[in-house]
C-alpha positions, 0 to 999 in steps of 0.5 A: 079353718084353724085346723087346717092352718096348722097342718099347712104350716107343718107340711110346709116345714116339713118339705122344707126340711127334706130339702136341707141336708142336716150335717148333726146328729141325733144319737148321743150327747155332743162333746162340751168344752167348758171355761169357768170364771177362773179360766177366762178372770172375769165375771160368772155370768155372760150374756151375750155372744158374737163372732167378728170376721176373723173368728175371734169371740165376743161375750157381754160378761157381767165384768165387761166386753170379754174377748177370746181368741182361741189361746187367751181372754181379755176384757177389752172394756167394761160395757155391760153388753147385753145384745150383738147384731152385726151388719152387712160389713160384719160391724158389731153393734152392741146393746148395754146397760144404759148405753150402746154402740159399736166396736172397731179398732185403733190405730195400733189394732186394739179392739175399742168399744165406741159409745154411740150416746154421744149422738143421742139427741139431748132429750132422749139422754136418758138411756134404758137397757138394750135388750134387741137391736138389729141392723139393715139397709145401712140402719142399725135398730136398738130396742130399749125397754123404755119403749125407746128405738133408737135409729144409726145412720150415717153417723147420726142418731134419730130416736121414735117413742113408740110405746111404753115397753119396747122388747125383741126387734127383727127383719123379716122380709124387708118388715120390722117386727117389734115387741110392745106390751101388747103383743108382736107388730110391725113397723111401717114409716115408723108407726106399729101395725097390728098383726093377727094373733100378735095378741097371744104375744102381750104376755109371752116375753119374746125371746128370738124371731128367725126365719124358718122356711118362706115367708114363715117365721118362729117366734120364740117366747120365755114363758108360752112356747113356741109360735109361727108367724105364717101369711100375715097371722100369728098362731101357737105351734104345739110340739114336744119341744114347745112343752118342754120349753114351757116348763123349763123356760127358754131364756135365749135360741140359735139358729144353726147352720142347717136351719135346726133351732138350739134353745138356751133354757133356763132350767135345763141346758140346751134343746135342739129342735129340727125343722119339724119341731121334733128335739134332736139332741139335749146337753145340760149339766149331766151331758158335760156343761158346766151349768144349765142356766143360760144367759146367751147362746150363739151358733159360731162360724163353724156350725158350733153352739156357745152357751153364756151361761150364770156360771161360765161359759160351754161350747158344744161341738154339735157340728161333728160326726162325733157323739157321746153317751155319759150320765145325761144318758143313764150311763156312771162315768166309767171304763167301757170295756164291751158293747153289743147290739142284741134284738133290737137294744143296745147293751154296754158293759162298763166298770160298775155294770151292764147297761142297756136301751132301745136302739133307735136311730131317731130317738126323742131325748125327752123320752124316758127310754131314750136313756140306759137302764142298769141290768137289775139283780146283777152286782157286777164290775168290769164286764169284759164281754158281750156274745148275742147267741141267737135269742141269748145274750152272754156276758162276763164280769170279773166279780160275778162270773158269767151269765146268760140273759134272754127273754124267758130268764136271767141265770148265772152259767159260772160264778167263778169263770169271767172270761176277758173273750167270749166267741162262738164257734160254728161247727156245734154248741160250744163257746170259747172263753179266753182271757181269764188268768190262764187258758181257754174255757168251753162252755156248752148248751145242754137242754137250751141252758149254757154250762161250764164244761171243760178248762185247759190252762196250759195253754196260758193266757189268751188275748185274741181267739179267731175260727179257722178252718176244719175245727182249727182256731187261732189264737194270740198268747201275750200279744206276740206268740200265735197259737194254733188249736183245735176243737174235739167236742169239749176239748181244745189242744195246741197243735202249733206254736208261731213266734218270730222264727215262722216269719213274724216281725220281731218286736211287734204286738199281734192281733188276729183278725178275721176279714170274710173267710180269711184268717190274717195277723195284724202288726206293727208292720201291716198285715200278713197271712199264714201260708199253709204250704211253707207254714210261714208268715208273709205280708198280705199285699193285697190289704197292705196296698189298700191301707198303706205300710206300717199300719197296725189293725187292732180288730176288725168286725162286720155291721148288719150290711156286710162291710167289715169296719177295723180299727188301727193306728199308725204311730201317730193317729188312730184309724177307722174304715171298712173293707168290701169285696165285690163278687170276683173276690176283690177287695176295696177300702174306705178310710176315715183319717181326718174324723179319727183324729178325734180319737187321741182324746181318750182310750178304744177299748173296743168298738162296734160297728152297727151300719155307715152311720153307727160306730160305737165305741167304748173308751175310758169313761164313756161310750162315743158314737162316731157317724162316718157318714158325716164328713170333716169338711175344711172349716172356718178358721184363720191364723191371727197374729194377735200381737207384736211388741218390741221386747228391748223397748220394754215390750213396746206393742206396736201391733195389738191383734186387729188390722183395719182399712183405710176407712178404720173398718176391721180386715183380716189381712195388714193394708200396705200403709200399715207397714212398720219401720223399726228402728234398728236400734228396737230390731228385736221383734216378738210375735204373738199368735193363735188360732180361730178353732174352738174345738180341742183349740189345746190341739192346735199346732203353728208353724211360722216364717220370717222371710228375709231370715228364715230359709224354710218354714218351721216344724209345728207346734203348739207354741203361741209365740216367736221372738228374733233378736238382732235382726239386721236391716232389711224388709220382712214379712212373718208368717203364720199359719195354723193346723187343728187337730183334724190337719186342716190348715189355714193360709198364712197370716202375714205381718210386713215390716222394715228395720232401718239401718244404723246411723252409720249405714244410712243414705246421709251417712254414705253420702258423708262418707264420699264427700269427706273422701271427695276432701281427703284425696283433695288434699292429698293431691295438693299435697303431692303437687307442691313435694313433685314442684320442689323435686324438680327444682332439685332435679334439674340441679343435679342434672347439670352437675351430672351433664359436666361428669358424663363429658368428661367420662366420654373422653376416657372411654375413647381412651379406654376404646383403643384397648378394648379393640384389642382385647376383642380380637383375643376373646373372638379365638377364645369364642370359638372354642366355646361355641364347639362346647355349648353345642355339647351342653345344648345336646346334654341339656335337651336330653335333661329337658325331655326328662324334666317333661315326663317327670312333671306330667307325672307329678300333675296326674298324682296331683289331680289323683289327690285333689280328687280324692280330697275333694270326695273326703270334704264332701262327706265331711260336708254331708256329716256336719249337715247331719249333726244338730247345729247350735240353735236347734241344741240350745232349743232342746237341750238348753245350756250345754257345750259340744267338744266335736274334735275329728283327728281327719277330714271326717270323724268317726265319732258323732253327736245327735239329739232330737225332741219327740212328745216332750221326751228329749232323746240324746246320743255321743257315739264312737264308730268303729275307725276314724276317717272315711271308714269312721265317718260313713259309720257315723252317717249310717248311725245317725240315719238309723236313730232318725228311723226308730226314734223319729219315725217310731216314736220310741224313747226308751233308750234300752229298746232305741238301742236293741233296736239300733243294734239289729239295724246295723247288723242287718245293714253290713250283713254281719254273721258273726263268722270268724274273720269278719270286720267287726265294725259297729259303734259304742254309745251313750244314750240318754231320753230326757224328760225335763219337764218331769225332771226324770232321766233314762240312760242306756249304753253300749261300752260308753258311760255317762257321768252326772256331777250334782250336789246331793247323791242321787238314786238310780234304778235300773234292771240289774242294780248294778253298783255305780262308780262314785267319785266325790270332792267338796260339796259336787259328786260325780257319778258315772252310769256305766253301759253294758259291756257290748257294741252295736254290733254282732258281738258274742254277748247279745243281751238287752241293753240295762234301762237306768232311771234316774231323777234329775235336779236343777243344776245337775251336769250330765256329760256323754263323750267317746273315748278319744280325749282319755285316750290321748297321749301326751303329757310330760311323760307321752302317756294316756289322759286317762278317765280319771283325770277327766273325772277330776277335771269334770268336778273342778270345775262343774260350778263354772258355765257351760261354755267355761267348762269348755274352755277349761277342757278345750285348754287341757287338752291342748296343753296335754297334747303340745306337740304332739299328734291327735290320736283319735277323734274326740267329741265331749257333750255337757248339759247343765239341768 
């Protein structure tokens, strides 16, 4: 009857598991990060984990309550906390040492630890350890070693004394389980009852119960292994993972998303066990962690497991279709530079040797085989190949030469030959071998053994080969030369030579690839294939549709099932995928993007795809296996504002990370009654924030938004704070949100607050202000009243005395009348004539009008010609400044600096221009060719081209930015070179600054740079070329002069000269056109000249930045007096 028991409970599992669809792997070794002690500045060991709502982490630490928030640690109190449980409200209840109790958030969002022993009723004070507790329907159990279970609800504690030891605690079906010292029982109106088999338990120690399948349950002991509580009746489970947990005893288990079992042991890391009881993966120390020993283990919310350990804690990415084969599995920690799959074993070539083992997709890692064997009697490093040859297996090592291995023997073919590439080819008995310091070496099989035949060296070294047709190979010289080849019997010649001439893109890396039966060339600018007709290179739109532009395929090769698998990368990512081709020749894709980003962790050397659920890869010290079968879905994870503080009241924390409801219980998201109104005094506001994704958590980027100030959001990175100053009143939300390294993005989180106005802008102010305005034009009325009331009276005074002098005026006008009579009778004749002359002058004065018409319709049409013509220049000076970096992104940069930015017209021809890319700070002044609108449409074009080649191509170097510039510009305006033609382009100075390792590199066109410090410095560059010293007291000023050329066609079209010089604090660095040393003026109307600004630049190189600026702004204002600005100016300094 037992028997069958068994085979019951096995075949319930088992069509359990058939039905879930596991997300984790079983081949390899999962990723671990680890946190040491003094990471995290607390104590070694960790005993218990947990997880609230928002992600954030939780570990009982041996110094406290220690918490993580994927940037920073904090103890937040010094509970000795031993267990969690969360309930239904995701509360996190805490088991201690001698106490227990739950955390919440304050007031202000800090995370408090509040004890519930001040609900213990008197007598049952005396509180022991909490090693279990468990909550549900709205009661929280804690199980106490002092045979003690103390019952929360409702804010009230009731206490039952059931035995004398009281261990493990759970729910099941709506059933207490419960550990006495005598084995495992049920709790029913608060009394143990018996369950058949709980007996075996009284000695077992149990560590975990969880439900597995139905009314089964998986009860996890330290010291007996593993049992099953099935139909009322509990019995011992004997699987390969109960034995091993036998022996090296488990402390703690988790159950992980898919139902699967992670065991903490003591001895020796983690064992994960699926549903059959079958152990699918097993990390301890060798396989990454930082320790073996676990005190706790958690699954988190992103299916991931958290080891606590006795020293340190370990975070195991087993939730991920990335994996990793590493000394846990046989392997030294070294360079893996070939892998190959050969009968039915996996074989990996690395710096210290060739190893090799079963392939299987189910392997037992608790197997000896599961493991790498190193090859015996073979002393080798570095071995660059790997070619299965039917039943043979070629290799090549750098110290040892060549060998074949199959079942019958093991023997050397050179030992002085190591090919880098081994290939077969298909017409006869030959293998190629390239790579080895110059030429291609053939070996051939003669009496079913491989020997060394013939060597031709003069065709130099070789970085990839592939098999074309007819005997004709093709073949990659220094990454960038093609080679065509062919194959007579043991020889092999050169037919042709490919270079960018044949239509190949210029400045790009080449690899040859083989996709089915086609012969392509991979390059930084996508895919191309050779035309045997015109013998020209063109791009392959039928691929470069398919995986997009600018996608450079490093190799492709084919699995068992026929799909060819490449790898290539972007600029930016790595890429993986496949190609097929279905039976009318057309071709399909499958990219994996998301998944691959994993990849910018360590280096492909190289790479094999055995079928859609085995990718390995060799990288710079181990071997991954990546599974693309297994999909990135958008995980758990919130952006949290973790903090913020008012810096000018001493960082004043206002907010300190949690936001709580109106019943004081944790939420993700701020409740309106919480917004906060700062003074506007206080209206400088930092923030603090972070993000919940654990795995590479380095790679998280943010972007932020304060709305209300900021127009758009910014660009992402990996800064975990923000700080405003001066914020003038007005309501704002700020907003986060983060992105991990696979791009998945979170919503924003978002913090509301309000800055009051000052005093004198308040409601009570304004209404101040009326009423003392209501007063002051009372009083000015008042006023005006008694100065109009005392004019009247003088008024009417006047008015009399004027009334006698007007009667006496009228009687000598009837006197002066009589005269006057007269005297009109004479201008009436006079009045004739006059209007016989008017008639004459009105004819004359129409004719003038009519002309004065004509003439001002003239004047209003070139008038409007003008403005038109204005309006279109101040709309490109618009575009142009639009284009230059402003002060706020300068500043962030660069640091302290000036720019003198001086156009002699509307639009300059001169232009600065910065950008950061991967900490490498790239800074250029350039002069175009004219000024005006000619000089400002060149300025626009230089400024959109460096956006490209910098920005876009993540180039930095300053000597390729330029060759490259250089090329674009003439490509642009179709310069030949023909006598004749406009030789418009520009001369620049152009630096790639490194401050955080202090390093600089300089290039130029026709335009130095000039770096003033206090110590003489060392500068390297490719011609060393002697530099200009000038020097006055303790300061030197050197000047880094560019190469003799423009961007533009010109008659010398060498490369630009790379200069690297190391930077100091304090060293001023200054990049200018060459409009202010050309400026006339002075007393005597002659050139500035670069020696006097060389002298003025040293003068004054211990003032600021900005009084560097005034100096040089006031010379050349004092220089040019009355004068004309002659040319545009623009001076750019930068304080190190």
């Amino acid at each position: 009857m037992r028997y069958w028991s068994y085979i019951f409970i096995l075949v319930f599992i088992f069509l359990q598991s058939e039905l879930l669809i596991a997300q984790y792997k079983r081949i390899g070794i999962p990723f671990v990060t680890n946190f040491s002690p003094i990471e995290y500045k607390a104590g070694n060991q960790n005993w218990a984990i947990t997880q609230d709502s928002r992600g954030v982490m939780y570990f009982g630490n041996i110094a406290g309550l220690l918490e993580f928030d994927g940037t920073s640690w904090k103890i937040i109190d010094p509970v000795l906390a031993i267990a969690f449980a969360k309930d239904k409200d995701e509360t996190i209840f805490v088991g201690g040492r001698s106490d227990f109790g739950y955390l919440a958030p304050d007031s202000i969002g800090n995370i408090k630890y509040v004890s519930l022993l001040p609900l213990v009723p008197e007598p049952h004070k005396n509180v022991d350890n909490i090693w279990s507790l468990t909550c549900s329907n709205n009661k929280v159990y804690f199980s106490s070693v002092n045979g003690k279970l103390f019952i929360y609800e409702n804010e009230k504690i009731s206490v039952l004394e059931i035995d004398k030891y009281l261990g493990d605690i759970t729910i099941f079906n709506n059933k207490i389980f419960i550990e006495l010292s005598s084995g495992l029982y049920t709790l029913k109106n608060n009394f143990p009852i018996e369950i058949i088999g709980g007996e075996l338990l009284s000695n077992a120690n149990i560590r975990n119960m969880f439900p597995f399948g139905g009314d089964t349950l998986l009860i996890v002991t330290r010291s007996e292994g593993l049992f099953i509580y099935h139909n009322n009746k509990i019995s011992s489970w004997e699987t390969e993972t109960s034995s091993f947990l036998k022996d090296y005893q488990v402390y703690l288990a988790t159950q992980l998303q898919n139902g699967y079992i992670a065991f903490g042991t003591v001895e020796s890391g983690v064992i994960i066990m699926d549903k059959k009881g079958f152990p699918t993966q097993h990390i301890n120390r060798l396989g990454g962690m930082i320790n073996d020993d676990h005190c706790g283990i958690y699954t988190d919310k992103q299916g991931n497991i958290w080891s606590g350990l006795e020293f340190g804690i370990s975070y195991i990415h087993v939730n991920s279709p990335w994996s990793v084969f590493n000394e846990l599995a046989g392997l030294s920690t070294a360079s893996f530079l070939s892998v190959a799959l050969h009968n039915n074993r996996l074989y990996a070539g690395n710096a210290q040797g060739l190893f090799s083992k079963n392939w299987k997709n189910d392997d037992n890692p608790l197997l000896p085989d599961w493991n790498f064997a190193k090859q015996a009697g073979l002393d080798a490093r570095k071995v660059w190949d790997i070619l299965p040859v039917k039943n043979d297996l070629l290799f090549s090592s750098s110290n040892v030469g060549t060998y074949c291995l199959n079942e019958k023997s093991f023997y050397k073919i050179s030992d002085f030959i190591a090919p880098f590439k081994l290939f077969k080819e298909s017409y006869g008995n030959y293998i190629l071998g390239a790579g080895e310091h110059a030429g291609i070496q053939i070996f051939e099989q003669i009496n079913d053994k491989w020997e060394f035949v013939s060597e031709n060296q003069k065709i130099g070294y070789i970085s990839a080969i592939e098999e074309g047709n007819n005997h004709h190979f093709w073949a990659c010289q220094d990454e960038q030369t093609i080679l065509e080849l062919e194959l007579i019997k043991d020889s092999i010649s050169i037919i042709r030579t490919y270079d960018t001439l044949f239509g190949l893109p210029s400045e790009s890396s080449v690899s040859i690839l083989k996709l089915f039966d086609k012969i392509l060339f991979g390059t930084e600018k996508g895919i191309y294939i050779f035309d045997e007709n015109s013998k020209k290179f063109h791009p392959y739109d039928e691929i470069n549709s398919l995986i997009g532009a600018n996608i450079y395929i490093t190799a492709i090769k084919n699995d068992k099932n026929g799909k060819a698998w490449f790898w290539a990368y972007d600029n930016l990512y790595d890429l993986c995928g496949y190609f097929e081709k279905d039976k009318n020749g057309k071709f399909s894709c499958k990219l994996f993007d998301k998944p691959v980003n994993k990849i910018n962790s360590f280096t492909n050397n190289t790479f094999l795809p055995i079928d859609e659920h085995n990718i390995l890869i060799g990288s710079s010290n181990n071997l991954v296996h990546f599974d693309p079968s297994i999909s990135i879905e958008k995980p758990f994870f919130n952006a949290l504002i973790r903090k913020v503080s008012l810096p000018i009241s001493n960082d004043s924390i206002i907010f300190n990370g949690a936001f709580l409801n109106e019943k004081g219980e944790l939420i993700n998201e701020q409740n309106n009654h919480e917004k906060i109104v700062i003074p506007y005094e206080s209206n400088s506001i930092k923030f603090n924030f972070s993000s919940t994704y654990y795995e590479e958590y380095q790679r998280n980027t943010y972007s932020y938004k304060l709305e209300g100030f900021d127009t758009n959001w910014s660009s992402w990175s990996n800064k975990t704070e923000k700080e405003y100053t001066n914020l003038p009143e007005g309501n704002y939300v700020f907003m986060i949100k983060s992105r991990n390294l696979y791009d998945f993005e979170t919503i924003p989180a978002a913090y509301r607050f309000s800055i009051n106005p000052p005093w004198y802008r308040t409601a009570l102010a304004f209404f101040i202000y009326i009423i003392l305005f209501i007063a002051f034009v009372y009083f000015i009325v008042k006023i005006s009243i008694r100065k109009i009331e005392k004019e009247k009276i003088k008024l009417e005074k006047i008015v009399q005395q004027r009334t006698a002098e007007v009667v006496k005026q009228k009687d000598e006008i009837v006197l002066k009348n009589t005269v006057l009579e007269q005297q009109k009778e004479e201008i009436s004749t006079q009045n004739e004539v006059l209007n016989q002359q008017n008639e004459e002058i009105t004819s004359q004065r129409d004719e003038i009008e009519s002309q004065r018409d004509m003439v001002l319709k003239q004047k209003e049409h070139i008038e409007l010609i003008n403005k038109e013509v204005t309006d279109s220049i101040n709309y490109a000076r618009q575009i142009q400044n639009a284009l230059l970096p402003n002060n706020e992104i300068s500043k962030e940069l660069i640091g302290e600096h000036f720019i003198i930015y001086k156009p002699k017209d509307i639009v300059s021809g001169d232009f600065y221009w910065l950008v950061e890319v991967e900490n490498i700070t790239v800074v250029a002044v350039a002069d175009c060719t004219g000024h005006g609108v000619p000089g400002g449409f060149m300025s626009m074009l230089g400024m959109s081209l460096l956006k490209e080649i910098v920005v876009k191509e993540y180039i930095t170097n300053p000597a390729v930015i330029l060759r490259r510039l250089r090329k674009e510009i003439i490509n642009s305006l179709g310069q030949t070179g023909a006598s004749g033609e406009q030789k418009d382009g520009m001369d620049i100075a152009l630096c790639a600054i490194d401050f955080k390792n202090m390093k600089l590199q300089f290039s130029g066109a026709n335009n130095p740079l000039y770096i003033v410090k206090s110590e003489k410095i060392i500068v390297k560059n490719e011609e060393n070329t002697k530099l200009d010293e000038l020097s006055t007291f303790n300061f030197q000023l050197d000047e880094v002069k560019g190469d003799k050329m423009p961007i533009a066609i010109y008659e010398r079209m060498d490369k630009f000269t790379l200069h690297e010089i190391d930077l100091q604090i304090g060293d001023s660095l200054y990049m200018f056109s060459d409009g202010f040393s050309d400026q006339f003026g002075g007393p005597r109307g002659k050139k500035f000249m670069s020696k006097q600004l060389k002298q003025i630049l040293i003068n004054n190189s211990q003032l600021s930045m900005q009084e560097q600026k005034e100096v040089l702004e006031k010379t050349l204002s004092d220089w040019i007096d009355d004068g004309e600005q002659i040319d545009d100016i623009t001076i750019l300094g930068i304080k190190i």
